[in-house]
C-alpha positions as CSV (number, residue, x, y, z in Angstrom):
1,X,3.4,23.8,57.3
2,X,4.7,20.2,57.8
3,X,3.4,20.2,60.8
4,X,-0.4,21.4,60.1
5,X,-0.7,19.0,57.0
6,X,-1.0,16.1,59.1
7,X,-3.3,17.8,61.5
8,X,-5.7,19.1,58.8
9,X,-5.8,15.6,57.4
10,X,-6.5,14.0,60.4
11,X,-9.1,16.5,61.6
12,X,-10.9,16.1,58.4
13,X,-11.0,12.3,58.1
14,X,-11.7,12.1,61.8
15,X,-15.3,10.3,61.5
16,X,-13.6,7.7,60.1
17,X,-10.4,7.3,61.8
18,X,-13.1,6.7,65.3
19,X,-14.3,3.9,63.4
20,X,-11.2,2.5,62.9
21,X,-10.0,3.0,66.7
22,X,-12.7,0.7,67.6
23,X,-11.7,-2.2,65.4
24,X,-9.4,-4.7,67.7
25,X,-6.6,-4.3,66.1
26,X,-5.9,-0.9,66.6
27,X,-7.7,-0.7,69.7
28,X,-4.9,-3.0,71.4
29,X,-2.1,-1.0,69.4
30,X,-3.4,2.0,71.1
31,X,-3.3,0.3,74.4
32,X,0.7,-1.2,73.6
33,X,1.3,2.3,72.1
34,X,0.5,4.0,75.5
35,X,2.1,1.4,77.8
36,X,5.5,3.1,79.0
37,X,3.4,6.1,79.7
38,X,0.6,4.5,82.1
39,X,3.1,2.6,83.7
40,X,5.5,6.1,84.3
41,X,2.4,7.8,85.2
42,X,0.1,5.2,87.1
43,X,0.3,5.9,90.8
44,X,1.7,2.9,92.9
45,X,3.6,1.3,89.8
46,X,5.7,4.3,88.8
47,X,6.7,4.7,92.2
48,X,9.1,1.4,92.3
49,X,10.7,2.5,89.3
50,X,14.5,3.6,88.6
51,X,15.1,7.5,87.4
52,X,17.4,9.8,86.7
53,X,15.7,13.4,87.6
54,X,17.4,15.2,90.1
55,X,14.2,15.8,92.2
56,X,14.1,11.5,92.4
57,X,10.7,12.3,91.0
58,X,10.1,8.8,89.5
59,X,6.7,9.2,88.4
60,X,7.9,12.0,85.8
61,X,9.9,11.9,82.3
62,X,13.3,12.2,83.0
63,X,15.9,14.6,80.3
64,X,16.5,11.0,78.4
65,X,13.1,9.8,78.0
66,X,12.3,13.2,76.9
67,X,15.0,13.2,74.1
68,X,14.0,9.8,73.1
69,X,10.5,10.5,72.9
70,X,11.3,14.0,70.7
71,X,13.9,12.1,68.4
72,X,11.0,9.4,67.3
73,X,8.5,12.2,67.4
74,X,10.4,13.5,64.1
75,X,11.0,10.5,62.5
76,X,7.2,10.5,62.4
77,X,6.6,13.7,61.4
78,X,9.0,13.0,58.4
79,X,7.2,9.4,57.4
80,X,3.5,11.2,57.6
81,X,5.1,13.8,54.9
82,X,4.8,11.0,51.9
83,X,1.7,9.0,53.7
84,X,-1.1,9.1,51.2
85,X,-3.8,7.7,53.4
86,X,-5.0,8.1,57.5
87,X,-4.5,4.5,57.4
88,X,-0.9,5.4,57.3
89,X,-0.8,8.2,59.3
90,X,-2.0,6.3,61.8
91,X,0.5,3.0,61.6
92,X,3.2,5.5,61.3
93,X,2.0,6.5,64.6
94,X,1.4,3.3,66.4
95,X,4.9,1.4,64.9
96,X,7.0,4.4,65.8
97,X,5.4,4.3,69.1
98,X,5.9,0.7,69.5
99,X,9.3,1.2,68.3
100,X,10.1,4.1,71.5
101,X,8.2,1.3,74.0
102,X,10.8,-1.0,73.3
103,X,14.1,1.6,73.6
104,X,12.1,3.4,76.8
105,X,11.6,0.1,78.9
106,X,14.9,-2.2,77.8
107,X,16.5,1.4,79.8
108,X,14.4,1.6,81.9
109,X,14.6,-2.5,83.1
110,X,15.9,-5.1,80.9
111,X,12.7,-7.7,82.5
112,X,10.2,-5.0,80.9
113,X,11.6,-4.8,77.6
114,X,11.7,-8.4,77.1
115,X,8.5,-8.6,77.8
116,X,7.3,-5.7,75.8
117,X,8.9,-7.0,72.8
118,X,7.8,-10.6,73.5
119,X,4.1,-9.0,73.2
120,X,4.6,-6.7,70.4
121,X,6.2,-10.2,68.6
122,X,3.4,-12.0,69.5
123,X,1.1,-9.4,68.5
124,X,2.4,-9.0,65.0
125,X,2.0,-13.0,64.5
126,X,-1.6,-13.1,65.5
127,X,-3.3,-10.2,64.7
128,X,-2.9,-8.3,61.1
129,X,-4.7,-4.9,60.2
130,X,-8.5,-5.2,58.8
131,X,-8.3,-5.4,55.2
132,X,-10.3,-2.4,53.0
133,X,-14.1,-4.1,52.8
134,X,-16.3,-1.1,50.8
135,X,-17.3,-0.9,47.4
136,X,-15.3,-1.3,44.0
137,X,-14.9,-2.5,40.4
138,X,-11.6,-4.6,40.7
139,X,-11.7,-7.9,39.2
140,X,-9.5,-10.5,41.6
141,X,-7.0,-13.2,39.0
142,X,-5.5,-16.0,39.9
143,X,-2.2,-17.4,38.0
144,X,-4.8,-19.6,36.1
145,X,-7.0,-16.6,34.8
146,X,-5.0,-13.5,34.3
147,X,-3.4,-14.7,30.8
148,X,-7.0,-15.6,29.5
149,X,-8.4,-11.9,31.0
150,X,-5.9,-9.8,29.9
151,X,-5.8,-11.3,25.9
152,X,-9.9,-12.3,26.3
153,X,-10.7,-8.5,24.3
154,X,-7.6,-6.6,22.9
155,X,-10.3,-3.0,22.9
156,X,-10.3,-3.4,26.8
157,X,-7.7,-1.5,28.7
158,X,-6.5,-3.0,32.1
159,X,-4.6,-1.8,35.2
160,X,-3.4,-4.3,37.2
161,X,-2.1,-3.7,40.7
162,X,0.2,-6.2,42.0
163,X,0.0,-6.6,45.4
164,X,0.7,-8.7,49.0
165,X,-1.7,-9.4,51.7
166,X,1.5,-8.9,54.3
167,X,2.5,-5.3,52.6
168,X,1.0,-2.6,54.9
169,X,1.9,-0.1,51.6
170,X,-1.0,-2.4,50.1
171,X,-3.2,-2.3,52.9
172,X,-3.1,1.5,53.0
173,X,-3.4,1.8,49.1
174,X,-6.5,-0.3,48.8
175,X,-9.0,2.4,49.3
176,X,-7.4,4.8,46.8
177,X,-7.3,2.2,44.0
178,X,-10.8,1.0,44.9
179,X,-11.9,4.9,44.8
180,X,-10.2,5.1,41.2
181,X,-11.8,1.9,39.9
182,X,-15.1,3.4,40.9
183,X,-14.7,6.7,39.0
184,X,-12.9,5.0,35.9
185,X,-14.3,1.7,35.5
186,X,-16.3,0.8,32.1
187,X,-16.8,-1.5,29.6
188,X,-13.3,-0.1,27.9
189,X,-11.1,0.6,31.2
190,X,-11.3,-2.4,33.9
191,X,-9.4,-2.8,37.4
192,X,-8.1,-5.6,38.3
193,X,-5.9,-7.4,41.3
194,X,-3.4,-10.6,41.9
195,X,-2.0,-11.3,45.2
196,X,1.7,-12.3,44.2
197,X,2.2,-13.5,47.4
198,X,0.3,-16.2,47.1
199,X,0.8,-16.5,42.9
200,X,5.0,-16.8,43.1
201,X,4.4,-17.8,39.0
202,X,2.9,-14.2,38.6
203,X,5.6,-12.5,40.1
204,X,8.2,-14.4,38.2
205,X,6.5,-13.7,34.7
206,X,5.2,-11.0,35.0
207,X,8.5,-9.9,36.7
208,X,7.3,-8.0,39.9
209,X,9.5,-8.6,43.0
210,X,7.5,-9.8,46.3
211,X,10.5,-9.3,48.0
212,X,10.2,-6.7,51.0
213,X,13.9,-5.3,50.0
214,X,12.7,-4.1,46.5
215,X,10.1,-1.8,47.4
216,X,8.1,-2.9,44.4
217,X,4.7,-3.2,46.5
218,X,2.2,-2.1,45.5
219,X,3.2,-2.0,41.4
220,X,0.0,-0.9,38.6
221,X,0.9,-2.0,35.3
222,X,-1.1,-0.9,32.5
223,X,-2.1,-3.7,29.8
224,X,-3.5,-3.4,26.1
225,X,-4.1,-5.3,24.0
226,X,-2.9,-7.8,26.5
227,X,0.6,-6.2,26.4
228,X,2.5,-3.8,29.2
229,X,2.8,-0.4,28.4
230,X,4.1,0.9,31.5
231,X,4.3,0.1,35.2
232,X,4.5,2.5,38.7
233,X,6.9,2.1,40.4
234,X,9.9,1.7,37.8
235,X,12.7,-0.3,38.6
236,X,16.3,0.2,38.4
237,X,18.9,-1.8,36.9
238,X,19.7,-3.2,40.3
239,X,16.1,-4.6,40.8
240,X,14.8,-2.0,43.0
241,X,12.2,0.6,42.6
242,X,12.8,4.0,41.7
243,X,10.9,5.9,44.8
244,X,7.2,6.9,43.6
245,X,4.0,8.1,45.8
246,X,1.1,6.0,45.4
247,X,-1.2,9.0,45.5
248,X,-5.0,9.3,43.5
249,X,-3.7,12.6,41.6
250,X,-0.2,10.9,40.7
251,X,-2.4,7.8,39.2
252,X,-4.8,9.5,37.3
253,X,-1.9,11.8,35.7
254,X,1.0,9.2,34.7
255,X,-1.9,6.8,33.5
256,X,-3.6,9.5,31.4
257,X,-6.9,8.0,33.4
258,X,-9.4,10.7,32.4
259,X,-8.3,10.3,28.6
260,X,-8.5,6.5,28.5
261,X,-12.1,7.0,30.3
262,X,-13.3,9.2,27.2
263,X,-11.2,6.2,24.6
264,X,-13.4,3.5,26.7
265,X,-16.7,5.6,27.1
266,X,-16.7,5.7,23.4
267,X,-16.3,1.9,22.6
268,X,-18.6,1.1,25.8
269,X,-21.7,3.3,23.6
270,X,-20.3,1.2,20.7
271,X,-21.2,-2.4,22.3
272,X,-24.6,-0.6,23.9
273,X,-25.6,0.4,20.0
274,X,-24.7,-3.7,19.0
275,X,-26.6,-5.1,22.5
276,X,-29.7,-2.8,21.2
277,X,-29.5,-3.6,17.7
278,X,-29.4,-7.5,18.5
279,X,-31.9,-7.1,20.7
280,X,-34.8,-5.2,18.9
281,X,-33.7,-5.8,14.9
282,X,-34.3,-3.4,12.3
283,X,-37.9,-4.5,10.6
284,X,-37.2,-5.0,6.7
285,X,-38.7,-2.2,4.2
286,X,-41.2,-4.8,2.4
287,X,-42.6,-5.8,5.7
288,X,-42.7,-2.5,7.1
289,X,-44.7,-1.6,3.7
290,X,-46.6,-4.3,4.4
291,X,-47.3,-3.6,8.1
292,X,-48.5,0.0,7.1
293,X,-51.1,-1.2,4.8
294,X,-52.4,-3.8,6.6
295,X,-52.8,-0.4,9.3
296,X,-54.1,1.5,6.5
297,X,-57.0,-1.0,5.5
298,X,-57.8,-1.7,9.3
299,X,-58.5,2.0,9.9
300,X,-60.7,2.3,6.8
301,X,-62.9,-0.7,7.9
302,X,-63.2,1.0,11.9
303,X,-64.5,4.5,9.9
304,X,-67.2,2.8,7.5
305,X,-68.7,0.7,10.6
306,X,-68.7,4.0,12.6
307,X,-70.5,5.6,9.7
């Protein structure tokens, strides 16, 4: 079962994972992902190199390579068990594969995996995953506006995520919270995002670690009436955060989201009824009296010229 939840998932978000292969970024991890393996099995470069089958077969896995490859093959299998997204089914993937390019070609030459990992460094500096570009309802603060949005209306519920460019937990949680904040979002119950690595003041006040050690990325933190009410993940006496999956039915569930929708529907109709009212007035009774007579007497002039 562990192994056909992956598979299903993938299968079934296929379209889009194709789209993503053809992005740059991942269409050069697929290529360093793969590299040990086209140069094992290309014709005319595999057969210079060192191996340790008994048949001197050196264009073939040896016993080694093949445990290597099955020993990483489960660390994947048992990362993919908490993703919550393709996106990180797939970078589990690529960065464990990496990870077995570098241990398969320092063995197999020491030239080759300094090379490797000089790409794989220089590929991590220059080139970062495409950031989540479709549609939602998230507000974006600064340090200079959060204070001012969060206190502006005490009615208005917020959840605030807390997040890192850098973080690939971030990355891969965008399109879940931006799903969220277009099936929740209302006059009553708004979305909102600061980027704490680039606010440090925000992540000392509103005391959320941008530290990769602490795990605290990404962190929602519910707000009303300007105030915190609670926070995902929680964090321990020691500063780290208590292990929690950043999954759409998790959110909805431990932030009550379809009852504060029903709260926020209810004061949304509320400042529809006060936008209508101010726009179109109730017309007094005497000149409503007054109105109907003046309609009256038109009426009975129109009858005695018809007559």
């Amino acid at each position: 079962m562990a192994l056909l939840t992956p598979l299903f998932a993938f299968l079934y978000h296929l379209p889009q994972v194709y789209k993503w292969l053809l992005k740059p970024y991942y269409v050069a991890s697929l290529f360093m992902s793969v590299a040990f393996l086209a140069v094992r099995k290309t014709p005319g470069i595999c057969d210079h190199l060192a191996t340790q089958r008994e048949d001197g077969n050196s264009c073939d896995f040896d016993w080694r390579e093949v445990e290597i490859l099955m020993f990483l093959s489960a660390i994947v299998m048992m990362k993919n068990r908490r993703a919550i997204t393709v996106e990180q089914h797939v970078g589990n993937i690529i960065l464990f594969s990496k990870v077995a390019n570098v241990i398969l070609f320092f063995r197999l030459d020491i030239r080759m995996g300094l090379l490797y990992l000089t790409l794989c460094i220089v590929f991590l500096m220059t080139c970062k995953p495409p950031l989540y570009m479709g549609p939602e309802y998230i507000k974006y603060f600064s340090d200079k506006t959060i204070d001012d949005e969060l206190d502006r209306d005490s009615r208005v519920t917020w959840i605030v995520e807390f997040f890192a460019n850098w973080s690939p937990e971030c990355q891969s949680f965008a399109s879940v919270y931006a799903d969220l904040s277009l099936k929740y979002n209302c006059a009553g119950l708004k979305f909102g995002k600061v980027d704490i690595g680039r606010y440090g003041e925000v992540s000392k006040k509103y005391k959320v670690s941008a530290s990769p050690l602490s795990k605290q990325l990404p962190s929602l933190v519910l707000f009303q009436g300007g105030k915190e009410v609670m926070r995902r993940p929680q964090v321990d006496k020691k500063g780290r955060a208590v292990s929690w999956s950043f999954t759409e039915e998790n959110i909805i569930r431990e932030f009550n989201l379809n009852e504060l929708y029903q709260k926020s529907k209810k004061f949304n109709k509320t400042k529809e009824d006060k936008i209508s009212q101010s726009q179109f007035p109730p017309v007094p009774e005497e000149e409503e009296s007054e109105q109907q007579g003046a309609n009256t007497q038109k009426e009975e002039t129109e009858s005695k010229k018809d007559k």
